[in-house]
PDB file of N, H, CA, C and O in Angstrom:
ATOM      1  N   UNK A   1     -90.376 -49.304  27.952  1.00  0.00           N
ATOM      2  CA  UNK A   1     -89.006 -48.826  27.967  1.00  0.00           C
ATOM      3  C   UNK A   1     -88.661 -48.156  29.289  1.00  0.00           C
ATOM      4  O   UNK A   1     -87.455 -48.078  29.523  1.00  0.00           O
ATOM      5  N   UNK A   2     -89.410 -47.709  30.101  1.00  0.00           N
ATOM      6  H   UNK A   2     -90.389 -47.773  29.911  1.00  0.00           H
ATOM      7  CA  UNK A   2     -89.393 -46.560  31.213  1.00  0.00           C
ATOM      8  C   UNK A   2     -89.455 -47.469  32.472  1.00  0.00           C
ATOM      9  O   UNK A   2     -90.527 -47.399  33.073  1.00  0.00           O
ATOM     10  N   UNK A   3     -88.604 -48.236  32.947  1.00  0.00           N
ATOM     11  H   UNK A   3     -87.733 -48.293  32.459  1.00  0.00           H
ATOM     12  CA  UNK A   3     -88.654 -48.932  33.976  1.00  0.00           C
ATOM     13  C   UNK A   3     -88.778 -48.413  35.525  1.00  0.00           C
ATOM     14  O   UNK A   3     -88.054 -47.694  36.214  1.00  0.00           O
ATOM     15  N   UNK A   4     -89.707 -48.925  35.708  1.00  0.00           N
ATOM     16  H   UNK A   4     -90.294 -49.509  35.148  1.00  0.00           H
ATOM     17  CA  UNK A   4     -90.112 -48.365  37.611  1.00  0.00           C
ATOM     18  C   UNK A   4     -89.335 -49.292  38.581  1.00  0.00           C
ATOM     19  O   UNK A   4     -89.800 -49.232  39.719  1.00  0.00           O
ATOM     20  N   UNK A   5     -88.495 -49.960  38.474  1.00  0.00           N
ATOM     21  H   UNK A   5     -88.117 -50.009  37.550  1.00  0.00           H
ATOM     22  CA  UNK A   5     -87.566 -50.658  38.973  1.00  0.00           C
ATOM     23  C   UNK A   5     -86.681 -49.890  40.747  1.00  0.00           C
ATOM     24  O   UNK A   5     -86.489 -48.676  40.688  1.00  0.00           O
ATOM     25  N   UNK A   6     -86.452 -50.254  41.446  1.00  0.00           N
ATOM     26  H   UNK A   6     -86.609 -51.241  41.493  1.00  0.00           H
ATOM     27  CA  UNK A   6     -85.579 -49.509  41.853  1.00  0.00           C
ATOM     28  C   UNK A   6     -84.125 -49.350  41.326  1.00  0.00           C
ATOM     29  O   UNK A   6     -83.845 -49.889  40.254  1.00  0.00           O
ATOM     30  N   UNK A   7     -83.478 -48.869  41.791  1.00  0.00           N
ATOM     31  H   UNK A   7     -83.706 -48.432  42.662  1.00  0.00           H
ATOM     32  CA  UNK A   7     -82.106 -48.070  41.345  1.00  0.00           C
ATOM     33  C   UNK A   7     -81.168 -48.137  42.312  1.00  0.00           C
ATOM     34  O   UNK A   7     -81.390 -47.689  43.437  1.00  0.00           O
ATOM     35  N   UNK A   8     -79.912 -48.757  41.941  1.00  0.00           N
ATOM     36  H   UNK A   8     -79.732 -49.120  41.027  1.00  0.00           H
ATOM     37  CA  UNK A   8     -78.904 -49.071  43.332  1.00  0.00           C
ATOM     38  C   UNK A   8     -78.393 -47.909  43.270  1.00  0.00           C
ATOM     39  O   UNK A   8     -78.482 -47.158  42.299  1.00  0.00           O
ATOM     40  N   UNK A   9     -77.699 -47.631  44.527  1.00  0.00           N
ATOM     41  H   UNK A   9     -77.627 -48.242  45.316  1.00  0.00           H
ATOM     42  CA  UNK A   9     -76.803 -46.732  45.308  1.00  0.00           C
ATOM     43  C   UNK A   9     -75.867 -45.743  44.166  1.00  0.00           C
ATOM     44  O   UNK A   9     -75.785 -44.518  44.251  1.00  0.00           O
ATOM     45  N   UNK A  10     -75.245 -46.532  43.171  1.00  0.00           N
ATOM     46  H   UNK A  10     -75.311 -47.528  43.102  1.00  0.00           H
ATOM     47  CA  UNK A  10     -74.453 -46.147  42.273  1.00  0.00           C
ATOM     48  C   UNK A  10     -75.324 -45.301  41.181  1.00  0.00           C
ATOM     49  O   UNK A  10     -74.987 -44.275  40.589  1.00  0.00           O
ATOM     50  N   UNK A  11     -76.694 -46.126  41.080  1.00  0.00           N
ATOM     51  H   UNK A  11     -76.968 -46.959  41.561  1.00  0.00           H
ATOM     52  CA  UNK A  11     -77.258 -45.118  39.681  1.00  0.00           C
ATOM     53  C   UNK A  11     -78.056 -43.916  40.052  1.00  0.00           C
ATOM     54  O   UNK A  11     -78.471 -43.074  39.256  1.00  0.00           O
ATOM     55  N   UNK A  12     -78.236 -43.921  41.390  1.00  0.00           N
ATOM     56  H   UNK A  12     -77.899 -44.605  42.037  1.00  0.00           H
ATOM     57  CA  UNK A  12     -79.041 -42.949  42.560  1.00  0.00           C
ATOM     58  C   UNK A  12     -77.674 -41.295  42.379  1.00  0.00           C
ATOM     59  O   UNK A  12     -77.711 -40.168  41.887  1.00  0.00           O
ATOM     60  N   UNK A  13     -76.639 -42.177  43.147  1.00  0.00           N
ATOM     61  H   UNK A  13     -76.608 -43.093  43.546  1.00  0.00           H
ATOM     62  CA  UNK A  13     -75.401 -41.302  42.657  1.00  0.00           C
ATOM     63  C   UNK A  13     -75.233 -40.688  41.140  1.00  0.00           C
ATOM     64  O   UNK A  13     -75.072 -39.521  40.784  1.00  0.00           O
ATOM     65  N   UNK A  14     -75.290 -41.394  40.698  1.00  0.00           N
ATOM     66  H   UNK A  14     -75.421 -42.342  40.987  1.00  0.00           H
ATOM     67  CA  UNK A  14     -75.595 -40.635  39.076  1.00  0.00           C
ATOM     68  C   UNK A  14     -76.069 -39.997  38.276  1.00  0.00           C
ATOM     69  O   UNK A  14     -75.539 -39.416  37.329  1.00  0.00           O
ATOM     70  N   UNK A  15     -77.508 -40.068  38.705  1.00  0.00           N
ATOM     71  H   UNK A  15     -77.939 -40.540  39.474  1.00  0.00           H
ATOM     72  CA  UNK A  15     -78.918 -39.487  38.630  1.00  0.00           C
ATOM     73  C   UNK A  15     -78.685 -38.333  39.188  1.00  0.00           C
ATOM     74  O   UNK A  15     -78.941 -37.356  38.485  1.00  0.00           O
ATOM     75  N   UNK A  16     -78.319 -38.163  40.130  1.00  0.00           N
ATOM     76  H   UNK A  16     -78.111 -38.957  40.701  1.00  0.00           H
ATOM     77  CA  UNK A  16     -78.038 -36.848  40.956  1.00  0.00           C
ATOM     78  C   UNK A  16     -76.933 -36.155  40.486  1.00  0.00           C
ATOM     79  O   UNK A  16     -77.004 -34.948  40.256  1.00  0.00           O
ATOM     80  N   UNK A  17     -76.463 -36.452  40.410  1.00  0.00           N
ATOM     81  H   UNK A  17     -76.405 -37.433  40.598  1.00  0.00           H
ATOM     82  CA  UNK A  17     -75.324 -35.905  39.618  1.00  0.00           C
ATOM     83  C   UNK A  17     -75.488 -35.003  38.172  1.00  0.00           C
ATOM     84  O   UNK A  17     -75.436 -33.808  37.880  1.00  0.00           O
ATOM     85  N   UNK A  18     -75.741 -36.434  37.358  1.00  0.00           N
ATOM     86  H   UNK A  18     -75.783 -37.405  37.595  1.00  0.00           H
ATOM     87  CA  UNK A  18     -76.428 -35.508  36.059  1.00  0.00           C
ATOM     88  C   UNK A  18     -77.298 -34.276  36.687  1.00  0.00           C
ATOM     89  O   UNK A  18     -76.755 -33.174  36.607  1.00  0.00           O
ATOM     90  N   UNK A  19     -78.627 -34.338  37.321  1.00  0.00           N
ATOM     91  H   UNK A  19     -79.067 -35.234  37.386  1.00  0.00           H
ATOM     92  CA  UNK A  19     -79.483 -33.912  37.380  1.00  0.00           C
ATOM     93  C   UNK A  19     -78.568 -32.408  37.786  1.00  0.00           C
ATOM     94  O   UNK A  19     -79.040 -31.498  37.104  1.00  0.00           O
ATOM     95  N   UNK A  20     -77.619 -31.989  38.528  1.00  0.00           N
ATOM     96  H   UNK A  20     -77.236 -32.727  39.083  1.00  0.00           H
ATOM     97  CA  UNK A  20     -77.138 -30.955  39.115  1.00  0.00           C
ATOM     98  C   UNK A  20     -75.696 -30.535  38.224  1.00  0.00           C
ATOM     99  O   UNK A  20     -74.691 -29.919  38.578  1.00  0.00           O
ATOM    100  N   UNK A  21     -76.044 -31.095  37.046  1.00  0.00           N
ATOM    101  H   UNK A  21     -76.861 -31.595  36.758  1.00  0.00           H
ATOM    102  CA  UNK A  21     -75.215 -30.459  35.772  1.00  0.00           C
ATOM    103  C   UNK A  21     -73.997 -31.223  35.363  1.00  0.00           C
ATOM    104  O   UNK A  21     -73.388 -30.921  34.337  1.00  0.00           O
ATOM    105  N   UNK A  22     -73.608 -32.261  36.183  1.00  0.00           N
ATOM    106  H   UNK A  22     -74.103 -32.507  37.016  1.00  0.00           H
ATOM    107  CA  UNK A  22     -71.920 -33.116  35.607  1.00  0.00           C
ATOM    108  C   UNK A  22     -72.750 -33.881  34.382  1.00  0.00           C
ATOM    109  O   UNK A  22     -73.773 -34.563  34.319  1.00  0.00           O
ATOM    110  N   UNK A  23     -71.969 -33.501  33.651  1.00  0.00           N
ATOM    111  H   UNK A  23     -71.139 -32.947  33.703  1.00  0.00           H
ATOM    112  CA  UNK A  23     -72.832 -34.233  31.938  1.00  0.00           C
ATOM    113  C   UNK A  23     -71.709 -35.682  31.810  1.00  0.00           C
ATOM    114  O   UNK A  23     -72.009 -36.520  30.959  1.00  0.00           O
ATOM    115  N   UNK A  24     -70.537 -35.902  32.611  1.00  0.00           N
ATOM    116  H   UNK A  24     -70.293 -35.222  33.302  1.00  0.00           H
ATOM    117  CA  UNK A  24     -70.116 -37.118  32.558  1.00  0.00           C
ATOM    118  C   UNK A  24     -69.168 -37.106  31.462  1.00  0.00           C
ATOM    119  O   UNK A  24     -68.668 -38.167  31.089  1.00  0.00           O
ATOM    120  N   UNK A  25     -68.825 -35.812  30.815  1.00  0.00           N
ATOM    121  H   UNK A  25     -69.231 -34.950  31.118  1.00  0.00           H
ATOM    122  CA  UNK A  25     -67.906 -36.252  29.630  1.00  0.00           C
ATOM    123  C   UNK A  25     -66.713 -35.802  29.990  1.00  0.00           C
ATOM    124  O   UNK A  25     -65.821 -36.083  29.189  1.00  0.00           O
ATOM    125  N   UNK A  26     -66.326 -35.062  31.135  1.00  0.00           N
ATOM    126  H   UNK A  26     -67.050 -34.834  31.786  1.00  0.00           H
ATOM    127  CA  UNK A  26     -64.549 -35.088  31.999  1.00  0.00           C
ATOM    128  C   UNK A  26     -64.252 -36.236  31.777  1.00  0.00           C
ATOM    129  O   UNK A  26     -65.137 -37.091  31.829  1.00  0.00           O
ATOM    130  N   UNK A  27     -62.913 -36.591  31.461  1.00  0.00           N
ATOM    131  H   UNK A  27     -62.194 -35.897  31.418  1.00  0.00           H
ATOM    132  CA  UNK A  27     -62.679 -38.423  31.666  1.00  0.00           C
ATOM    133  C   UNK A  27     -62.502 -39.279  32.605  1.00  0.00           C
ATOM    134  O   UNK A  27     -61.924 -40.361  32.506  1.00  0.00           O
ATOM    135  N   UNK A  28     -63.162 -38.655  33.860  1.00  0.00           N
ATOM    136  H   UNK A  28     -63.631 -37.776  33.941  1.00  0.00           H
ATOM    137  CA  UNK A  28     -63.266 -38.895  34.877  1.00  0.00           C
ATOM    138  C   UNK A  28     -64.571 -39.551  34.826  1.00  0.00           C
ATOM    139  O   UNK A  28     -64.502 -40.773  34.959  1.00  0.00           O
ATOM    140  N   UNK A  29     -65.650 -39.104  34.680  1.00  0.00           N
ATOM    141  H   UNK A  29     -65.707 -38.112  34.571  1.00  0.00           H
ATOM    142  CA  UNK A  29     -66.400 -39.809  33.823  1.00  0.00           C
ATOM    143  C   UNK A  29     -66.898 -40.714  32.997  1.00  0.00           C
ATOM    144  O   UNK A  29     -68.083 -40.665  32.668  1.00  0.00           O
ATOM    145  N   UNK A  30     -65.952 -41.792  32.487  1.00  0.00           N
ATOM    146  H   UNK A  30     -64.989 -41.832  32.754  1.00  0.00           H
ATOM    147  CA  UNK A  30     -65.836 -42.831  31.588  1.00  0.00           C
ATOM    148  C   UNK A  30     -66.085 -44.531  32.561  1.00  0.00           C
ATOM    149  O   UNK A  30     -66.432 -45.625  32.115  1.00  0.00           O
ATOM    150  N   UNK A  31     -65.783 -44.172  33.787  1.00  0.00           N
ATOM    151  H   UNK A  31     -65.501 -43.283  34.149  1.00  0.00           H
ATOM    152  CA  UNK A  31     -65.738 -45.211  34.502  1.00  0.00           C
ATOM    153  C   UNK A  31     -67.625 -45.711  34.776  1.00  0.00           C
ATOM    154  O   UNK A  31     -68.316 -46.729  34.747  1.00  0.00           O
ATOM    155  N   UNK A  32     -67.770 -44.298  35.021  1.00  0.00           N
ATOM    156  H   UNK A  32     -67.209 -43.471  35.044  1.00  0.00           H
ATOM    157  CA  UNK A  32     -69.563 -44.244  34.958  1.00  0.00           C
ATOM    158  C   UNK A  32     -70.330 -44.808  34.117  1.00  0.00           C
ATOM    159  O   UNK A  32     -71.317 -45.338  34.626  1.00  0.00           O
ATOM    160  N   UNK A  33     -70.203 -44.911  32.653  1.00  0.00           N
ATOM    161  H   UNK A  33     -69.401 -44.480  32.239  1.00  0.00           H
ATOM    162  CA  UNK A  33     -70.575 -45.040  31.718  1.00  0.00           C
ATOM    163  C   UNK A  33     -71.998 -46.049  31.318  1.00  0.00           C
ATOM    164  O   UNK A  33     -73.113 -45.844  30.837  1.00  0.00           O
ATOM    165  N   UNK A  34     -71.150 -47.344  31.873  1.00  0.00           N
ATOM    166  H   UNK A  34     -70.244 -47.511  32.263  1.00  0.00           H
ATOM    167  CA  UNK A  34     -71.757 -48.703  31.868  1.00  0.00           C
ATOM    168  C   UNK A  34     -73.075 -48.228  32.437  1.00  0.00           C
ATOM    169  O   UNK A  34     -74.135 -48.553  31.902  1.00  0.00           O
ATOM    170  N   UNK A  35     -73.019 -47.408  33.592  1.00  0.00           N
ATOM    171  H   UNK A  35     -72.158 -47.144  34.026  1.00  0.00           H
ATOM    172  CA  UNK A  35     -74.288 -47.314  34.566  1.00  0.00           C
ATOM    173  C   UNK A  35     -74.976 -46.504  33.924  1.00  0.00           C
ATOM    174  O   UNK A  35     -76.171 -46.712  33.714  1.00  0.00           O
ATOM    175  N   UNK A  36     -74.399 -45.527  33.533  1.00  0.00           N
ATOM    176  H   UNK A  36     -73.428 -45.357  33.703  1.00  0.00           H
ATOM    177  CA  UNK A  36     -74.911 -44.245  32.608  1.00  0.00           C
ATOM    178  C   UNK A  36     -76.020 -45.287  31.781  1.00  0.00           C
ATOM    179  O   UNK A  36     -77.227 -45.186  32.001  1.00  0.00           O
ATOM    180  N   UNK A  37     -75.400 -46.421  30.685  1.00  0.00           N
ATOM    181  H   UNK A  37     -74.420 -46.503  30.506  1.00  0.00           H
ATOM    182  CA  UNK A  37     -76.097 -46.577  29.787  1.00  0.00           C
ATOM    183  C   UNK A  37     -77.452 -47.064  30.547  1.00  0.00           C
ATOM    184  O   UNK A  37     -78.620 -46.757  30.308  1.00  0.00           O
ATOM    185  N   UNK A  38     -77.046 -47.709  31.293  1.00  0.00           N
ATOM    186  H   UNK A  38     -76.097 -47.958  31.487  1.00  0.00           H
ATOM    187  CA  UNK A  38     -78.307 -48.712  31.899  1.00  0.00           C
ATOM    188  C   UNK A  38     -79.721 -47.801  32.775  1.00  0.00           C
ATOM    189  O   UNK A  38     -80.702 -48.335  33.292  1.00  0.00           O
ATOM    190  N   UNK A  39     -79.394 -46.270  32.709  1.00  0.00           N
ATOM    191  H   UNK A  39     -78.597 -45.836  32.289  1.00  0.00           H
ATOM    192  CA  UNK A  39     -80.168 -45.385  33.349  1.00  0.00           C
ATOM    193  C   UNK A  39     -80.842 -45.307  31.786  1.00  0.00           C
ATOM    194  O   UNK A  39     -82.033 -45.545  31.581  1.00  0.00           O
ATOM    195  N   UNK A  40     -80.130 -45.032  31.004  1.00  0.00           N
ATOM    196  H   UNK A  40     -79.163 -44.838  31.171  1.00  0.00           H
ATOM    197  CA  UNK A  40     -80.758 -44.581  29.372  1.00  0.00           C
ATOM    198  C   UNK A  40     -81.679 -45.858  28.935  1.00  0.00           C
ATOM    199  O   UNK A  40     -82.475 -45.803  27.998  1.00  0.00           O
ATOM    200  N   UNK A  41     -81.501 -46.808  29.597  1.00  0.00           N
ATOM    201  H   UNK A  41     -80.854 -46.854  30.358  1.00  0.00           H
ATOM    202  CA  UNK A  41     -82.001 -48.106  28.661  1.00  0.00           C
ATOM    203  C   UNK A  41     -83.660 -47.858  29.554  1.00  0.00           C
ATOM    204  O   UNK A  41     -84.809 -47.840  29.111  1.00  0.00           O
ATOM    205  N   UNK A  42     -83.185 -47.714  30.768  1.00  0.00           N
ATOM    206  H   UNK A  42     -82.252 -47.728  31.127  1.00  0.00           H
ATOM    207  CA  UNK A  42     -84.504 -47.154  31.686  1.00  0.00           C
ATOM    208  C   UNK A  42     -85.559 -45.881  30.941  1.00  0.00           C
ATOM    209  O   UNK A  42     -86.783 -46.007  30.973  1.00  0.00           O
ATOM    210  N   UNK A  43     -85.010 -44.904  30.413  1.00  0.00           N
ATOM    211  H   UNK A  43     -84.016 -44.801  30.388  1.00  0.00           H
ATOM    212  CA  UNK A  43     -85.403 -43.900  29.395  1.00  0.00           C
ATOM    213  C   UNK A  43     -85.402 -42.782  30.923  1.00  0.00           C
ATOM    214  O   UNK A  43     -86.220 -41.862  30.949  1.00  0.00           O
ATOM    215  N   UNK A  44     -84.503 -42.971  32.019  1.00  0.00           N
ATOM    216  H   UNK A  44     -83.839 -43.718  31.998  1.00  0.00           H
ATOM    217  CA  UNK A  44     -84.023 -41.818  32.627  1.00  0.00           C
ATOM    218  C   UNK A  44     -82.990 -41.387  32.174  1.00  0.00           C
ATOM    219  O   UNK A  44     -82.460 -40.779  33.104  1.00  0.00           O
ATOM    220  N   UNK A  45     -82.422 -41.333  31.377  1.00  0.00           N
ATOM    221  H   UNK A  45     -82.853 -41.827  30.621  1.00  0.00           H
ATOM    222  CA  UNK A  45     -81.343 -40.198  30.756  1.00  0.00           C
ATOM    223  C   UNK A  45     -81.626 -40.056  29.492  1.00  0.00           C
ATOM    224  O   UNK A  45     -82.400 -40.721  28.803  1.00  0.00           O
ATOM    225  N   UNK A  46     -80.771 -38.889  29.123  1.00  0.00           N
ATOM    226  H   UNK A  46     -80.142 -38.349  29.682  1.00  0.00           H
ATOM    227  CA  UNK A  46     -80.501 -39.205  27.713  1.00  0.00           C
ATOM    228  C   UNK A  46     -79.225 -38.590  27.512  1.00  0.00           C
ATOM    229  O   UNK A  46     -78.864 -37.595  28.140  1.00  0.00           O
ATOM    230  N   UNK A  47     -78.093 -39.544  26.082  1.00  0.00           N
ATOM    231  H   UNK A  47     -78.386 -40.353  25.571  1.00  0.00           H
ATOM    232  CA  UNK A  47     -77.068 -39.646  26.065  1.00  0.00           C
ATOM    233  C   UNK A  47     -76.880 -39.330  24.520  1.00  0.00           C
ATOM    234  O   UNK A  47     -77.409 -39.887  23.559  1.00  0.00           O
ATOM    235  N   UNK A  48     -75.982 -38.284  24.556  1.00  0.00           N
ATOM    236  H   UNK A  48     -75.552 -37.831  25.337  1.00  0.00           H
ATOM    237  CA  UNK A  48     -75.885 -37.893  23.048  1.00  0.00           C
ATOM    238  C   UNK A  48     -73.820 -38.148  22.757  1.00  0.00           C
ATOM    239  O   UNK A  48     -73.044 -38.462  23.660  1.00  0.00           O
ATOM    240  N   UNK A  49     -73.515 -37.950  21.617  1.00  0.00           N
ATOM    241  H   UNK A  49     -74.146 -37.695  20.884  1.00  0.00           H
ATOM    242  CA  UNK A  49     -72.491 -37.208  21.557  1.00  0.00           C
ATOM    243  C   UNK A  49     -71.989 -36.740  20.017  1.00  0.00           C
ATOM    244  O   UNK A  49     -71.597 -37.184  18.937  1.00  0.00           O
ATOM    245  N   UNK A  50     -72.205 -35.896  20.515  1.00  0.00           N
ATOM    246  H   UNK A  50     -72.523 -35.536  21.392  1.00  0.00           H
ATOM    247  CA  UNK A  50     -72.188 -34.543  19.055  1.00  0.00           C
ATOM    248  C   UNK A  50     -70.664 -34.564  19.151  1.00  0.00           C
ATOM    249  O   UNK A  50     -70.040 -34.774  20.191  1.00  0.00           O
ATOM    250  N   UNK A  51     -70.045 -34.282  17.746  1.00  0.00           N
ATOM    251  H   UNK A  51     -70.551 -34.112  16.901  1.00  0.00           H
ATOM    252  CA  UNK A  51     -68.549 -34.067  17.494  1.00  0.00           C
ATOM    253  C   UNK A  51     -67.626 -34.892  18.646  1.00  0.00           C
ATOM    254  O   UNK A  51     -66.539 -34.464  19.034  1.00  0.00           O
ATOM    255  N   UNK A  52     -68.291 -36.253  19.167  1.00  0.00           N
ATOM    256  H   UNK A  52     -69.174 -36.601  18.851  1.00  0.00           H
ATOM    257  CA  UNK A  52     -67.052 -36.833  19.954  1.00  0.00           C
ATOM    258  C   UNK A  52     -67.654 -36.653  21.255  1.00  0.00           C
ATOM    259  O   UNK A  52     -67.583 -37.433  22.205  1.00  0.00           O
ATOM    260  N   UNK A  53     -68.316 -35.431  21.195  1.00  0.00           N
ATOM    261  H   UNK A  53     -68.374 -34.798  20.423  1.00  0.00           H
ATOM    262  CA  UNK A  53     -68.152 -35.037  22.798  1.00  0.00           C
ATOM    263  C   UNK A  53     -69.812 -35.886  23.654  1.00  0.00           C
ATOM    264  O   UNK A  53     -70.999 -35.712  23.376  1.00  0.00           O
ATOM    265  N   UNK A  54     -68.998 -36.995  24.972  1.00  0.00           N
ATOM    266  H   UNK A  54     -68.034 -37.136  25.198  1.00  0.00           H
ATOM    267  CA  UNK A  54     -70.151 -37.326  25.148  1.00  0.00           C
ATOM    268  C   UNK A  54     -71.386 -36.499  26.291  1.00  0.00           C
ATOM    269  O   UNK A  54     -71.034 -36.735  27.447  1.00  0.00           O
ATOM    270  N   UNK A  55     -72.129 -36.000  26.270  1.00  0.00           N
ATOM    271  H   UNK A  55     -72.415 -35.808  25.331  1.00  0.00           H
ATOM    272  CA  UNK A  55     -73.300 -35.253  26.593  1.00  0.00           C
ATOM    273  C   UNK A  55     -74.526 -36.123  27.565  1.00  0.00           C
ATOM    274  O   UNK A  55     -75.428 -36.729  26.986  1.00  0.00           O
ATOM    275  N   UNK A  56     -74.446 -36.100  28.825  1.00  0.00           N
ATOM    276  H   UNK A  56     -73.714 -35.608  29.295  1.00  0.00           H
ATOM    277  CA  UNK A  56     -75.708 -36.986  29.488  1.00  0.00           C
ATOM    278  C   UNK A  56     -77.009 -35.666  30.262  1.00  0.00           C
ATOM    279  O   UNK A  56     -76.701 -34.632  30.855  1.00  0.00           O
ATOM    280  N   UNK A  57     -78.103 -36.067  30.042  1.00  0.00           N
ATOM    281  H   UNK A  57     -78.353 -36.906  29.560  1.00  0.00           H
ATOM    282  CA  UNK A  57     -79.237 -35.060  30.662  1.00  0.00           C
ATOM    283  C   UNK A  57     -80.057 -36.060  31.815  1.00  0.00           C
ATOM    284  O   UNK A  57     -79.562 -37.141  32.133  1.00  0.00           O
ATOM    285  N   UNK A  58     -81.021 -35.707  32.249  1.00  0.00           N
ATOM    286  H   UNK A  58     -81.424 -34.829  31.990  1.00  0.00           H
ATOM    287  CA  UNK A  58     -82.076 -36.223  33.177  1.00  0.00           C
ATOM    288  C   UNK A  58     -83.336 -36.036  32.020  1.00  0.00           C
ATOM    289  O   UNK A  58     -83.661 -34.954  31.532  1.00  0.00           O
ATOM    290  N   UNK A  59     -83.762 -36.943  31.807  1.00  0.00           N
ATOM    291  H   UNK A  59     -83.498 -37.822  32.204  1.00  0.00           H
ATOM    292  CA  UNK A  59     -84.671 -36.837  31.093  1.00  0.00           C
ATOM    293  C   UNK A  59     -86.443 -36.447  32.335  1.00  0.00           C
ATOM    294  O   UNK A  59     -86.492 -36.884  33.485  1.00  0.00           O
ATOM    295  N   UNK A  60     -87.221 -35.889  31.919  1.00  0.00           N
ATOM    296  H   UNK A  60     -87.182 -35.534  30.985  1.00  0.00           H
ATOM    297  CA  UNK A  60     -88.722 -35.868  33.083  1.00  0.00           C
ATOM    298  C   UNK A  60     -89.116 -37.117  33.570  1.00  0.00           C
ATOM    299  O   UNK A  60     -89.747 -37.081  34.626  1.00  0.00           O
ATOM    300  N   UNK A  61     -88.887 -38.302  33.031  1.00  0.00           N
ATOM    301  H   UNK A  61     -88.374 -38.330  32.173  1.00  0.00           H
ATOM    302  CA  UNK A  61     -89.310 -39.283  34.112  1.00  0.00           C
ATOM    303  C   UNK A  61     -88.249 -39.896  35.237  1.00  0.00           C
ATOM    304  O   UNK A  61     -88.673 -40.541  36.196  1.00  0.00           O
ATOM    305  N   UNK A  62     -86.525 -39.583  34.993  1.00  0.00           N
ATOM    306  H   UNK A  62     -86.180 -39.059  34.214  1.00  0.00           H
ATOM    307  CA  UNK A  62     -85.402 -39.500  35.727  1.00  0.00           C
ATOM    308  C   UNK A  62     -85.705 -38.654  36.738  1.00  0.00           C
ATOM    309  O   UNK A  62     -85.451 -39.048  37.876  1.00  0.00           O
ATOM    310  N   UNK A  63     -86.314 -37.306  36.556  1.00  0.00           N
ATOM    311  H   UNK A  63     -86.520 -36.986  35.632  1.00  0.00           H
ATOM    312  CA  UNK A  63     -86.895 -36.809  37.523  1.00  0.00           C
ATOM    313  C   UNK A  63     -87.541 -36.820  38.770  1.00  0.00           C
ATOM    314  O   UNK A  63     -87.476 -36.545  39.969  1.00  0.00           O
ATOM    315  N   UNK A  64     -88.108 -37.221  37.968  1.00  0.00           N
ATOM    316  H   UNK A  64     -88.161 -37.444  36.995  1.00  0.00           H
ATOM    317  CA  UNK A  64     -89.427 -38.238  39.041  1.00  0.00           C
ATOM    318  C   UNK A  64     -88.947 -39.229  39.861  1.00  0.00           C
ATOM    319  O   UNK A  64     -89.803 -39.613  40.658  1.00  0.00           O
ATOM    320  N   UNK A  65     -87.611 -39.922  39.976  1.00  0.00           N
ATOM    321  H   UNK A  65     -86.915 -39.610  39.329  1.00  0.00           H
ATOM    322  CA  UNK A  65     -86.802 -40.719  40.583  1.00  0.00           C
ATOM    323  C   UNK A  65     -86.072 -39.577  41.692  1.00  0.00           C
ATOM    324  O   UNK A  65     -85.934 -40.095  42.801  1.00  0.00           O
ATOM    325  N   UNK A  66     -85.600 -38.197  41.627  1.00  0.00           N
ATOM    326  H   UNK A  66     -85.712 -37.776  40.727  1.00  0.00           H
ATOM    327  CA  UNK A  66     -85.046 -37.371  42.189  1.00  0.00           C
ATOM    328  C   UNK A  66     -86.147 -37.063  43.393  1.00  0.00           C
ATOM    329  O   UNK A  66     -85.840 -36.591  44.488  1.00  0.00           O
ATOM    330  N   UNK A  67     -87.418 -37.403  42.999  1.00  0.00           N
ATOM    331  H   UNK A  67     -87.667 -37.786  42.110  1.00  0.00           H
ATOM    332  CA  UNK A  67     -88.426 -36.982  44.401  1.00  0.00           C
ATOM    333  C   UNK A  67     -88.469 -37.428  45.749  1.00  0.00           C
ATOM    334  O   UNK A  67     -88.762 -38.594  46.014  1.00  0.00           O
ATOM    335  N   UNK A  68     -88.123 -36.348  46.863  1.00  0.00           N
ATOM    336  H   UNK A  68     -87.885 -35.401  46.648  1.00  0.00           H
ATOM    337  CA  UNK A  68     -88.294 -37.516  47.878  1.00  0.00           C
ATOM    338  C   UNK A  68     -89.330 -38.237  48.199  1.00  0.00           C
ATOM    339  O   UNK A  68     -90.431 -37.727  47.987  1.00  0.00           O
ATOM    340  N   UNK A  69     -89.283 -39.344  48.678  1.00  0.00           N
ATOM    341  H   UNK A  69     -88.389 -39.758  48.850  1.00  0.00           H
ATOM    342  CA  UNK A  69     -90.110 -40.668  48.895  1.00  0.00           C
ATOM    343  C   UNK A  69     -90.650 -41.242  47.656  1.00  0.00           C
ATOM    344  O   UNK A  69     -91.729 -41.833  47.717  1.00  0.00           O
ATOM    345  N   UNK A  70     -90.138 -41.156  46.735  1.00  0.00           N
ATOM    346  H   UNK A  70     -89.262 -40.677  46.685  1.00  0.00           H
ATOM    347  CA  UNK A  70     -90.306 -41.501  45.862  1.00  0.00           C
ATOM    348  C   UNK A  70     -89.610 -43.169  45.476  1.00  0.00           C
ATOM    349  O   UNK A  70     -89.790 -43.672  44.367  1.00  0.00           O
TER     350      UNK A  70
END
């Protein structure tokens, strides 16, 4: 499930993002989504949404993508 793949420009942007607290559920946010999922399918995120509200984290191996030279 945990793909070592690289990661384009856009999900790099994202990753970072989450990781420094935008959880992606402003609706500004919605455009992201698609990519969002495809980080989760990787098992670098994780994506909840309690009462509606949608919720994205960095999961510890998303992490590990945040390292430099990594």
């Amino acid at each position: 499930m945990q793909g070592w793949g690289r990661l384009n420009d856009r999900q790099v942007m994202l990753l970072r993002r989450i990781a420094d607290g935008d959880d992606l559920s402003a609706p500004e946010g919605v455009s992201y989504r698609i990519s969002v999922r495809a980080l989760q399918s990787r098992g670098l995120i994780r994506v909840s949404r309690k009462g509606g509200a949608w919720r994205a984290t960095v999961t510890d191996v998303g992490r590990l993508y945040l390292v430099p030279g990594r």
